[in-house]
FIVEX-888679 format. One record per residue: residue number from 0; x, y, z of N, C-alpha, C in turn. Coordinates in Angstrom, 2 decimals, decimal comma, always signed. Layout:
   pos      n.c1      n.c2      n.c3     ca.c1     ca.c2     ca.c3      c.c1      c.c2      c.c3
   NUM         X         Y         Z         X         Y         Z         X         Y         Z
...
END
This chain:
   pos      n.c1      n.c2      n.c3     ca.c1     ca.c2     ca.c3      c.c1      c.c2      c.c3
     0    +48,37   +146,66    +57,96    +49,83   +146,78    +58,11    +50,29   +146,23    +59,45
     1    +49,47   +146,85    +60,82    +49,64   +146,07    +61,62    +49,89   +143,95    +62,08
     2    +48,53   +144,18    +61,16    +48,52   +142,52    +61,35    +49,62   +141,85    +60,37
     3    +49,91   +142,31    +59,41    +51,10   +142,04    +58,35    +52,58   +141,85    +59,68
     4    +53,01   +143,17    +60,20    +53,76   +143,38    +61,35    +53,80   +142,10    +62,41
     5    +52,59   +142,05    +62,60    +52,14   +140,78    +63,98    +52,86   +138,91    +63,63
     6    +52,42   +138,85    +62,06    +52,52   +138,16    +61,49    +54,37   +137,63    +61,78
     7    +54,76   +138,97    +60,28    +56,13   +138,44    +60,91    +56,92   +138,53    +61,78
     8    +56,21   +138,58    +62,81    +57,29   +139,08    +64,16    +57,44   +137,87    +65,02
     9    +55,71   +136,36    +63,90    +55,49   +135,78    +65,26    +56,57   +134,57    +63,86
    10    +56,87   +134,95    +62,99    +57,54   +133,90    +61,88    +59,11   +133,84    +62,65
    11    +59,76   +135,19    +62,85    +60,67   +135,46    +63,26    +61,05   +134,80    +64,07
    12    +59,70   +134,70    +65,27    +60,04   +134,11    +66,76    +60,36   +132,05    +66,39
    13    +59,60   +131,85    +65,75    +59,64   +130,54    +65,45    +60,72   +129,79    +64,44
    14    +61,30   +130,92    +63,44    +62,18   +130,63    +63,23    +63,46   +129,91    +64,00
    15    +63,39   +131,14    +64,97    +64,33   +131,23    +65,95    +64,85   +130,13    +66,91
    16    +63,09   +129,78    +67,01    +63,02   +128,48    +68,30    +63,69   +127,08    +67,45
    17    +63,10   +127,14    +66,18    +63,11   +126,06    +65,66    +65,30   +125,51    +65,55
    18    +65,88   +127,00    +65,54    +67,60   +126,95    +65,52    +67,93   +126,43    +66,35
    19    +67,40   +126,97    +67,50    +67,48   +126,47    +69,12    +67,30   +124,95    +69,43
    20    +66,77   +124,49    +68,69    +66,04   +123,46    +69,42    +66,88   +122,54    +68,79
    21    +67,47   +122,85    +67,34    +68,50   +121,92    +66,66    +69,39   +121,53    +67,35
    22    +70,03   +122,97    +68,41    +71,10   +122,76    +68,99    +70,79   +121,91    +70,29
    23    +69,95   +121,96    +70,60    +69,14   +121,36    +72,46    +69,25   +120,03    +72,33
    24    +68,76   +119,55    +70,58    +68,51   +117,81    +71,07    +69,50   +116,86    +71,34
    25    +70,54   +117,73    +70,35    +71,75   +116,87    +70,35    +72,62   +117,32    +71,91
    26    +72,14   +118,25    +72,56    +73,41   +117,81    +73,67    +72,50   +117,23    +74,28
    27    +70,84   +117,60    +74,21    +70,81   +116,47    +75,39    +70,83   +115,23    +75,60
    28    +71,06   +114,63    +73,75    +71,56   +113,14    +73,41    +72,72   +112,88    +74,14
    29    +73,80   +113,84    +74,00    +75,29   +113,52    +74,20    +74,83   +113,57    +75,98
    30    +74,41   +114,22    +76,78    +74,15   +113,84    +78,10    +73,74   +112,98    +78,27
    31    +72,57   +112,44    +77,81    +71,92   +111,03    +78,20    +73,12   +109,84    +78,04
    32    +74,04   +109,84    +76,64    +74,92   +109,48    +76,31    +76,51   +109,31    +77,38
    33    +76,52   +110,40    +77,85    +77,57   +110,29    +78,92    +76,96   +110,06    +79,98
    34    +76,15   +110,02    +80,67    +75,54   +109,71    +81,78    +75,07   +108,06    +81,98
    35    +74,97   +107,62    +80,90    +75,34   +105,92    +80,33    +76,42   +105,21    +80,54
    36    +77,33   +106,25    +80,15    +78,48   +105,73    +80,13    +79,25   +105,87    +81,58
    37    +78,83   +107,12    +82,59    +79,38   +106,64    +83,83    +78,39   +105,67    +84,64
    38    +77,23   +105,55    +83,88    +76,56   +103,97    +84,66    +77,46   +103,14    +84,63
    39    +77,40   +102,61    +83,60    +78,11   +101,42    +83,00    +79,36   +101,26    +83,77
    40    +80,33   +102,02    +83,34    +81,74   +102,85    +83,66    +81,77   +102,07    +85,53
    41    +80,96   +102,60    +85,99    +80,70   +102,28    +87,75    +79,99   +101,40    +87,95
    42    +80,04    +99,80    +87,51    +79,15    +98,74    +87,64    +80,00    +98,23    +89,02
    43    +79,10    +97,78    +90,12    +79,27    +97,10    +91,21    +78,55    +95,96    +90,78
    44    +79,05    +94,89    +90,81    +78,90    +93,39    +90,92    +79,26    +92,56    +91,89
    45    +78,20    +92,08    +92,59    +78,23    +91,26    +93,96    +79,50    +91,93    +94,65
    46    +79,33    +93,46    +94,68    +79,95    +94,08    +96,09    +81,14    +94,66    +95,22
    47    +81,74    +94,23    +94,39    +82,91    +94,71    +93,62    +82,78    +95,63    +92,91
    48    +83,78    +96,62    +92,57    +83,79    +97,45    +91,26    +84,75    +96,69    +90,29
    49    +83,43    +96,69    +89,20    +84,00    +96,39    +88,14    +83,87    +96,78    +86,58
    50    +84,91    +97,53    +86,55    +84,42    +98,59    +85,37    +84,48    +97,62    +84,24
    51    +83,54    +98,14    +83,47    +82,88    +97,29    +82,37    +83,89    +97,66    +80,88
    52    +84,57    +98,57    +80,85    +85,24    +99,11    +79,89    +86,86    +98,50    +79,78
    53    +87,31    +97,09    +80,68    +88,53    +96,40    +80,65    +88,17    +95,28    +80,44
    54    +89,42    +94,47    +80,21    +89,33    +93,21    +79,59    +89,71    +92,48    +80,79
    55    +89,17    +91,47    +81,49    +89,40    +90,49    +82,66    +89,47    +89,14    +82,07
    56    +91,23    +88,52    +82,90    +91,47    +87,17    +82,83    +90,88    +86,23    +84,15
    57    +90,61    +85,02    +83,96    +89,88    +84,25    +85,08    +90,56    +84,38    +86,59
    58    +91,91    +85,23    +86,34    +92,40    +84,81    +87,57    +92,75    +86,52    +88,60
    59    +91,63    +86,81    +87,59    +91,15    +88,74    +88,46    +92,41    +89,63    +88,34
    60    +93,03    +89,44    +87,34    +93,65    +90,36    +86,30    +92,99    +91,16    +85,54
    61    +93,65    +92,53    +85,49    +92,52    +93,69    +84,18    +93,32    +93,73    +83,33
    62    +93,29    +94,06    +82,11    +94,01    +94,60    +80,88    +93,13    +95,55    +80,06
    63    +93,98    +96,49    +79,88    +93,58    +97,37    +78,73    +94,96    +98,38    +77,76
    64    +94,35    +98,12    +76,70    +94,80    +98,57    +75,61    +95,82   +100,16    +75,60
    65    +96,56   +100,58    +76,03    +97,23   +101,58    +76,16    +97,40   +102,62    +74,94
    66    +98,01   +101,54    +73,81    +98,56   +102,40    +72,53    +98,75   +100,91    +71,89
    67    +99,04   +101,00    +70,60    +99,46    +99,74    +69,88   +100,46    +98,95    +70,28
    68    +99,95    +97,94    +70,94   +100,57    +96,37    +70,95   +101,24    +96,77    +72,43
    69   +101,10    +97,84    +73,26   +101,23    +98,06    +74,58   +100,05    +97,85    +75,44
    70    +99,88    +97,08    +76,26    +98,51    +97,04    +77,37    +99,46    +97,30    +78,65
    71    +97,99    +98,27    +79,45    +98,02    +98,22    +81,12    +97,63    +97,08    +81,87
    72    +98,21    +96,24    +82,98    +98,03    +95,36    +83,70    +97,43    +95,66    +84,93
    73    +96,63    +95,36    +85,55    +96,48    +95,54    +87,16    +95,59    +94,29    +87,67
    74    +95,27    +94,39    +88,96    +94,46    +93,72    +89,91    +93,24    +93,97    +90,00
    75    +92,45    +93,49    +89,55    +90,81    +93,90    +89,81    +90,35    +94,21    +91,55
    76    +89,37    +94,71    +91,56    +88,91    +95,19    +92,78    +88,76    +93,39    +93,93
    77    +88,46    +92,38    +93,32    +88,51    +91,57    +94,47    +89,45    +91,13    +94,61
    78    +90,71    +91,22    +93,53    +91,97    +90,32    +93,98    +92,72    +91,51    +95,02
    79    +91,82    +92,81    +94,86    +92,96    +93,76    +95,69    +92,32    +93,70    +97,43
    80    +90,82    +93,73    +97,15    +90,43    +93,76    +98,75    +91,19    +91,80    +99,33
    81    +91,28    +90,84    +98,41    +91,74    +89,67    +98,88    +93,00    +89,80    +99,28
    82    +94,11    +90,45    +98,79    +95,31    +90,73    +98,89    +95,60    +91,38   +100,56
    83    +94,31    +92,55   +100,38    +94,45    +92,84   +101,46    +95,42    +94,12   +101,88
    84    +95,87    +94,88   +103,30    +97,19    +95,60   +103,49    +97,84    +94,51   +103,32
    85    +98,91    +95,11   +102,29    +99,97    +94,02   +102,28   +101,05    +94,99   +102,58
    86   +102,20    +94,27   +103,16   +103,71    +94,99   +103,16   +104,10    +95,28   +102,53
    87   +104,37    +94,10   +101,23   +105,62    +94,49   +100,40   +104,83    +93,77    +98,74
    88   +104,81    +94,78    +97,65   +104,16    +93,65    +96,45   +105,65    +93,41    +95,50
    89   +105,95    +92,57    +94,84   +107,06    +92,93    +94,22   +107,00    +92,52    +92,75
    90   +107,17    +93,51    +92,05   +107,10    +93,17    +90,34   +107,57    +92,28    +89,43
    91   +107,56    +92,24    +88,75   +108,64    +91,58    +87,42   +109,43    +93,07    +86,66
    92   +110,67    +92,84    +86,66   +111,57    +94,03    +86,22   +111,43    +94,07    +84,79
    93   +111,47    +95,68    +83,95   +111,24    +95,87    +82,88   +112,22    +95,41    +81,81
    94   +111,55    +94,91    +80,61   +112,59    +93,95    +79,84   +112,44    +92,45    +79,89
    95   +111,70    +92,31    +80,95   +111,38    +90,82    +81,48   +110,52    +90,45    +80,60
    96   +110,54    +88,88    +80,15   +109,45    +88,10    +78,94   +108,52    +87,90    +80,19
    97   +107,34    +87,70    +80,24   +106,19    +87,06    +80,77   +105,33    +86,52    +79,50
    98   +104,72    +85,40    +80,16   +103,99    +84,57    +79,60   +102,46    +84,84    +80,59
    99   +101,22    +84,45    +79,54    +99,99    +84,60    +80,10   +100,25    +83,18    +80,67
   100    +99,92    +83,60    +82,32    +99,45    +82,53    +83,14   +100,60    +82,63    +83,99
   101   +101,27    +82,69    +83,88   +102,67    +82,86    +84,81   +102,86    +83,62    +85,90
   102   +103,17    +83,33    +86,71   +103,18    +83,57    +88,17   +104,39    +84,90    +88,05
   103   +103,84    +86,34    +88,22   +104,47    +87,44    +88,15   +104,49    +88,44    +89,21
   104   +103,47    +88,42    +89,49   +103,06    +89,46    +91,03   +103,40    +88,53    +92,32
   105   +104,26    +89,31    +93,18   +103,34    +88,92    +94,66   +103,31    +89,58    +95,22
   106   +102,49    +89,10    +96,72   +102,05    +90,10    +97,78   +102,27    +89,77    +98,91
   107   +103,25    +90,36    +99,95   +104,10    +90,10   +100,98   +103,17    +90,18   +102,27
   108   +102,96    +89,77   +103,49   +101,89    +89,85   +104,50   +102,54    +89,48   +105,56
   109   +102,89    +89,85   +106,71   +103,59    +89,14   +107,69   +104,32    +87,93   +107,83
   110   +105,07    +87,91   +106,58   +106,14    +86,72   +106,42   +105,42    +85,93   +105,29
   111   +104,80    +85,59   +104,89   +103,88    +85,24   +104,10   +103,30    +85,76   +102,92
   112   +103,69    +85,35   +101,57   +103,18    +85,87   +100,31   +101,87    +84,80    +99,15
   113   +101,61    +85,96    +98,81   +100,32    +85,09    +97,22   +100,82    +85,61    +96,03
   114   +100,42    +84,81    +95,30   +101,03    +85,56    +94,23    +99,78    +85,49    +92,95
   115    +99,98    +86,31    +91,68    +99,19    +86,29    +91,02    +99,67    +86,25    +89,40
   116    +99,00    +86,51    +88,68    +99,56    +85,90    +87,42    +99,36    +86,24    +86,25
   117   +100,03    +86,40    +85,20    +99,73    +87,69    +83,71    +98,79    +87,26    +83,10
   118    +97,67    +88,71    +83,05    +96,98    +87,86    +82,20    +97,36    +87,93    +80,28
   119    +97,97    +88,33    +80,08    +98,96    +88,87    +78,81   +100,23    +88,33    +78,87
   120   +100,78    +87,77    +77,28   +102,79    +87,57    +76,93   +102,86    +88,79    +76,13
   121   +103,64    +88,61    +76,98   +105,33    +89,94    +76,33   +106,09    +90,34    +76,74
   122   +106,42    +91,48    +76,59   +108,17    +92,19    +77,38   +107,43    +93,53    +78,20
   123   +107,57    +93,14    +79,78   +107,53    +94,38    +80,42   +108,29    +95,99    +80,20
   124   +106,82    +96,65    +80,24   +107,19    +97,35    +79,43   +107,52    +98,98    +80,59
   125   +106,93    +98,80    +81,17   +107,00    +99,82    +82,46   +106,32    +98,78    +83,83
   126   +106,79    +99,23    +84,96   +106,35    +98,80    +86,01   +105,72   +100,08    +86,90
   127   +105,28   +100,03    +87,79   +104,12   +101,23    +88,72   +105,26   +101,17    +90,41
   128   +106,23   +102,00    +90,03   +107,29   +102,31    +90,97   +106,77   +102,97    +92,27
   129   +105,79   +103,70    +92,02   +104,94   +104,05    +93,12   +104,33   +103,33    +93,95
   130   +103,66   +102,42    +93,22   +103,29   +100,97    +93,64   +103,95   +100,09    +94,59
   131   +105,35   +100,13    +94,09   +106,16    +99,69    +95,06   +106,17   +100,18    +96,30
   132   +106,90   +101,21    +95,91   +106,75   +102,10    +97,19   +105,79   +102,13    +97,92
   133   +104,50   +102,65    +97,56   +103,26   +102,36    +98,24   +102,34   +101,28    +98,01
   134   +102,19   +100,18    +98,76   +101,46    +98,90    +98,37    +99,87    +99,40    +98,61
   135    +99,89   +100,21    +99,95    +98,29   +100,46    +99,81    +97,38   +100,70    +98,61
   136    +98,17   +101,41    +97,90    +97,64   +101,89    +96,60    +96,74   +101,02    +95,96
   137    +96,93   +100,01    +95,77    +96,62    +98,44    +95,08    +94,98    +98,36    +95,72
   138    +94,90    +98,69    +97,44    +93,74    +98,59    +97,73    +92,61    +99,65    +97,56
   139    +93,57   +100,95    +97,89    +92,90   +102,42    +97,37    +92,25   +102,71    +96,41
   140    +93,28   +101,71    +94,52    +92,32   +102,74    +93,55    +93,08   +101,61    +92,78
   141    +92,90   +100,31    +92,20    +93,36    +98,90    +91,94    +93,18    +99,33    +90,29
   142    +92,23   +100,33    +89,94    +92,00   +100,57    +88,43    +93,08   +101,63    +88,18
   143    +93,44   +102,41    +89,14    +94,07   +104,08    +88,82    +95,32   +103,65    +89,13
   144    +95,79   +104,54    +90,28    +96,92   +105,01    +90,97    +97,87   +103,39    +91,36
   145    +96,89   +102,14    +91,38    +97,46   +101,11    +91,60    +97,88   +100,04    +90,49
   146    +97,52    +99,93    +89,42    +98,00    +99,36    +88,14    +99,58    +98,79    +88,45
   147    +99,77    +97,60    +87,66   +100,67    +97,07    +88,08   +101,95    +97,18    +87,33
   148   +101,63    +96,57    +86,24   +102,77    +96,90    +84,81   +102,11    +97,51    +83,58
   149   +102,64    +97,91    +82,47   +102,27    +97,71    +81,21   +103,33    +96,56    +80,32
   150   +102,83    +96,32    +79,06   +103,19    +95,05    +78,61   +103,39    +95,24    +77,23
   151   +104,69    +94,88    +76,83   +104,74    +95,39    +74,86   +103,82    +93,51    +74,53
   152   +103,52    +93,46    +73,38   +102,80    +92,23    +73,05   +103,12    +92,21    +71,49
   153   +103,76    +91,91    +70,92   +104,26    +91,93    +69,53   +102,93    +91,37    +68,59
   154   +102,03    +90,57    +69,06   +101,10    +89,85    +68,70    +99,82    +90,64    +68,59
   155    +99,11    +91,66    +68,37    +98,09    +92,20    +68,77    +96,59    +91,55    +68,93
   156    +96,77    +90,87    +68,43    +95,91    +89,21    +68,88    +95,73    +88,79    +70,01
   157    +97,19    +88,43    +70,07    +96,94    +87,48    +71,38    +96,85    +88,06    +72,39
   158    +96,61    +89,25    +73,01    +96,20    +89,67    +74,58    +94,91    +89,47    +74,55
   159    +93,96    +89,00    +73,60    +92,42    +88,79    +73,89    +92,39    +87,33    +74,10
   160    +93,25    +86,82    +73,69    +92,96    +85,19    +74,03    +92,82    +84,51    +75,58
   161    +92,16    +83,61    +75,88    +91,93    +83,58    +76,94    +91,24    +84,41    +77,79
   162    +90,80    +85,69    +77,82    +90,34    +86,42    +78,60    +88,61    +86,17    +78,27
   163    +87,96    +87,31    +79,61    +86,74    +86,85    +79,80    +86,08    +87,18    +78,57
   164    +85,13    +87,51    +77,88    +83,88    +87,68    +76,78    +83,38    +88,90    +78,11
   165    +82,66    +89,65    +77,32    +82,14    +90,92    +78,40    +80,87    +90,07    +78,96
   166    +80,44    +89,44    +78,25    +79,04    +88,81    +78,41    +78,95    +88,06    +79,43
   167    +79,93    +87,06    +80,41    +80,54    +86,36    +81,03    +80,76    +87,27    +82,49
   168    +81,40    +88,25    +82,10    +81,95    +88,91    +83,34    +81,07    +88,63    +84,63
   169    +79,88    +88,82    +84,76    +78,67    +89,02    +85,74    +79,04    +87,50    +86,61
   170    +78,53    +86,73    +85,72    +78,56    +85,30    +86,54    +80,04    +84,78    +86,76
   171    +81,18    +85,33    +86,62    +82,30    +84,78    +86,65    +82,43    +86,15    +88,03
   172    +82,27    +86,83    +87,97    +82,39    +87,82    +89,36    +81,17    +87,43    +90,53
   173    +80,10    +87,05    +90,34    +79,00    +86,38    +90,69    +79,98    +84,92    +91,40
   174    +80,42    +84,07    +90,63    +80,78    +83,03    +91,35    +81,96    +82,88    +92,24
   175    +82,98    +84,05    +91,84    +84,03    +84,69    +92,36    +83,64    +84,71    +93,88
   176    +82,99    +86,01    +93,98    +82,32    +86,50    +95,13    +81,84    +85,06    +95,68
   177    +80,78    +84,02    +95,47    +80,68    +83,21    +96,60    +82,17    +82,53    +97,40
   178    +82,81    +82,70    +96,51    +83,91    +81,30    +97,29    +84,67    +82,26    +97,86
   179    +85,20    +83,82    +97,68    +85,31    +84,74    +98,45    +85,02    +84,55    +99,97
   180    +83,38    +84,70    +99,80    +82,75    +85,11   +100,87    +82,64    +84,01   +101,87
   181    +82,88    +83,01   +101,15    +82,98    +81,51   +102,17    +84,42    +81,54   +102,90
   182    +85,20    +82,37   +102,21    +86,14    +82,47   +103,25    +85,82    +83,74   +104,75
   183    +84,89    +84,33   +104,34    +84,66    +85,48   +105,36    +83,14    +85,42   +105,27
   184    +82,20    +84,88   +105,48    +80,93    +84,10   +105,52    +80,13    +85,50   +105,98
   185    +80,90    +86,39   +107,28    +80,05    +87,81   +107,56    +80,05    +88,71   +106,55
   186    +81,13    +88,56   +105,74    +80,53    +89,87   +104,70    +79,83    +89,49   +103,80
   187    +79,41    +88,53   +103,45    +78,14    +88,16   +102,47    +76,85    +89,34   +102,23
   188    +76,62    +89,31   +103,57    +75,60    +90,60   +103,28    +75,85    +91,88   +102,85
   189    +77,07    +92,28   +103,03    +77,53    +93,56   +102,14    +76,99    +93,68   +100,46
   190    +77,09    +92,24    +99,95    +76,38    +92,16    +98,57    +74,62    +92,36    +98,77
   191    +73,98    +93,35    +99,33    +72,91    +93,30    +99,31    +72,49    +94,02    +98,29
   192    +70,89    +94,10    +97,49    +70,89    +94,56    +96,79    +71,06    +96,02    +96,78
   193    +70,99    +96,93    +97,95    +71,19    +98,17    +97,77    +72,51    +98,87    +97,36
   194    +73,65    +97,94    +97,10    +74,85    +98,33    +96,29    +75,70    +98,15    +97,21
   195    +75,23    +97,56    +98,48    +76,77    +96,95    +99,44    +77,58    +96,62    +98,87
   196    +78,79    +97,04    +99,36    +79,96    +97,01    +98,81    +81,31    +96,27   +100,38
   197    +81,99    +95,04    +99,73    +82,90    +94,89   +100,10    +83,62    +95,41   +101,12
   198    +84,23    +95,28   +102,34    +84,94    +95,97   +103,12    +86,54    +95,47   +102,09
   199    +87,21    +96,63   +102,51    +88,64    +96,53   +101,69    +89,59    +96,12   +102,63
   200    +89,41    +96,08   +104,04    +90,19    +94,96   +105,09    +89,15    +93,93   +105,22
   201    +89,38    +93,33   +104,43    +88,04    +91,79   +104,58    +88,94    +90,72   +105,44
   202    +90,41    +90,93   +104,67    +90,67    +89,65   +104,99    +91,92    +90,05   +105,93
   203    +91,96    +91,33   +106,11    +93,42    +91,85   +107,12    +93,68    +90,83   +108,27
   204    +92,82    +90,03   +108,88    +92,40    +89,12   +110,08    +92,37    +87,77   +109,74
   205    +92,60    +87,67   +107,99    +92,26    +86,03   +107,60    +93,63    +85,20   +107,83
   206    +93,59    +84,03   +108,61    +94,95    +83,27   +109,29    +95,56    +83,02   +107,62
   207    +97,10    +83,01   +107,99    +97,16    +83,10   +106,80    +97,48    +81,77   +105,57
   208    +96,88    +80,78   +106,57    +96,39    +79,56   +105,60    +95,26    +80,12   +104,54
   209    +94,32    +80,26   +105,31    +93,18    +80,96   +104,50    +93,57    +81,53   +103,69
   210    +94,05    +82,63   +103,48    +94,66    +83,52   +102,71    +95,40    +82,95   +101,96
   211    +96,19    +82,29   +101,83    +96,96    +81,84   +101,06    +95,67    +80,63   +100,05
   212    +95,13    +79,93   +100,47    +93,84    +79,06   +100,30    +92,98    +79,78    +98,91
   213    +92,40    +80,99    +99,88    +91,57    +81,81    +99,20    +92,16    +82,49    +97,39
   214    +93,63    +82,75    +98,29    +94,30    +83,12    +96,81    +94,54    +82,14    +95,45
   215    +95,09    +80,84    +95,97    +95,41    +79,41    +94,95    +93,86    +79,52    +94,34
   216    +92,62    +79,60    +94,60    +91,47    +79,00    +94,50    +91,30    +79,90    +93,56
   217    +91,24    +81,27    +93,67    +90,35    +82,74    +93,23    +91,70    +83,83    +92,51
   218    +92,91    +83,35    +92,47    +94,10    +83,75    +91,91    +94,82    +83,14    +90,37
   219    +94,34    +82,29    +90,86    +94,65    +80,73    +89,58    +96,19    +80,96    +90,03
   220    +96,57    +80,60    +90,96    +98,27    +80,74    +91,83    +98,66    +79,21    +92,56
END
């Protein structure tokens, strides 16, 4: 009777484990799973952040998908450390047509502006008023708090046209970064392999030929 007892007490226990363990594998899939995804999510490329989860035009524009046939616009991380402190950025007002490629942004610098350019057509759809107000922003958090416009696009097509292939991104930020860095030749080594990263006043000091130079070249402006 005893050993009968022993028996199922040890069926019981294994039952038990075996419930447990149903539940264990799968979160620790979904962890491995999210923990992927803030890899990815936080890719630094030759010194830049560049989140892997937006759509980039050649001329270091981001876009992403908001809601149907609405996208978010902003500045990628090198057009914002290139930009630099700027004074004054000034938008395109809401209601406004833009065309992809068109000269929409600029960025004001001690008398002196760059400008940059949609990577998406359509009708502005909101602008980042804060933004205005605060230009730093742009250099602070160029994915978040700094975003530039959103964009209605009647076409749901066409905001992928022209833009990078994900596959692309690396060597198009890869070649970015050299002609960057040839304008500021000392921060090169910041791209080292241990995840150097960019100073975000790179170019606060660049005369503003350069700057203006650096932007036409690496702006498509």
């Amino acid at each position: 009777m005893v050993v009968l007892l022993v028996i199922v007490t040890f069926a019981v226990f294994i039952a038990i484990d075996l419930v447990l363990s149903r539940h264990r594998v799968p979160i620790a899939a979904v962890a491995a799973q999210e923990a992927e995804k803030v890899a990815v999510g936080q890719e630094v490329l030759s010194g830049f952040h560049i989140p892997a989860n937006l759509k980039y035009h050649p001329g270091h524009t981001w876009m992403q998908k908001e809601r149907k046939n609405v996208h978010r616009v902003g500045a990628d991380e090198l057009a914002a450390v290139l930009a630099g402190p700027v004074d004054r950025i000034e938008l395109p007002t809401p209601g406004q047509w833009v065309r992809q490629g068109q000269k929409v942004f600029a960025f004001f610098r001690g008398g002196e502006k760059i400008e940059m350019i949609s990577p998406v057509e359509g009708e502005v759809v909101e602008v980042n008023r804060e933004l205005a107000e605060n230009p730093r922003l742009l250099l602070e958090d160029p994915y978040g708090q700094g975003w530039l416009i959103t964009v209605f696009s009647p076409d749901e097509e066409s905001p992928a046209r022209n833009l990078l292939p994900s596959s692309l991104v690396p060597a198009w930020i890869r070649e970015s970064a050299e002609v960057f860095y040839k304008f500021q030749p000392q921060l090169a080594g910041a791209t080292a392999a241990d995840g150097g990263r960019a100073s975000k006043d790179a170019t606060a000091a660049l005369p503003a030929d350069r700057w203006k130079e650096a932007a036409r070249l690496l702006l498509l402006s």
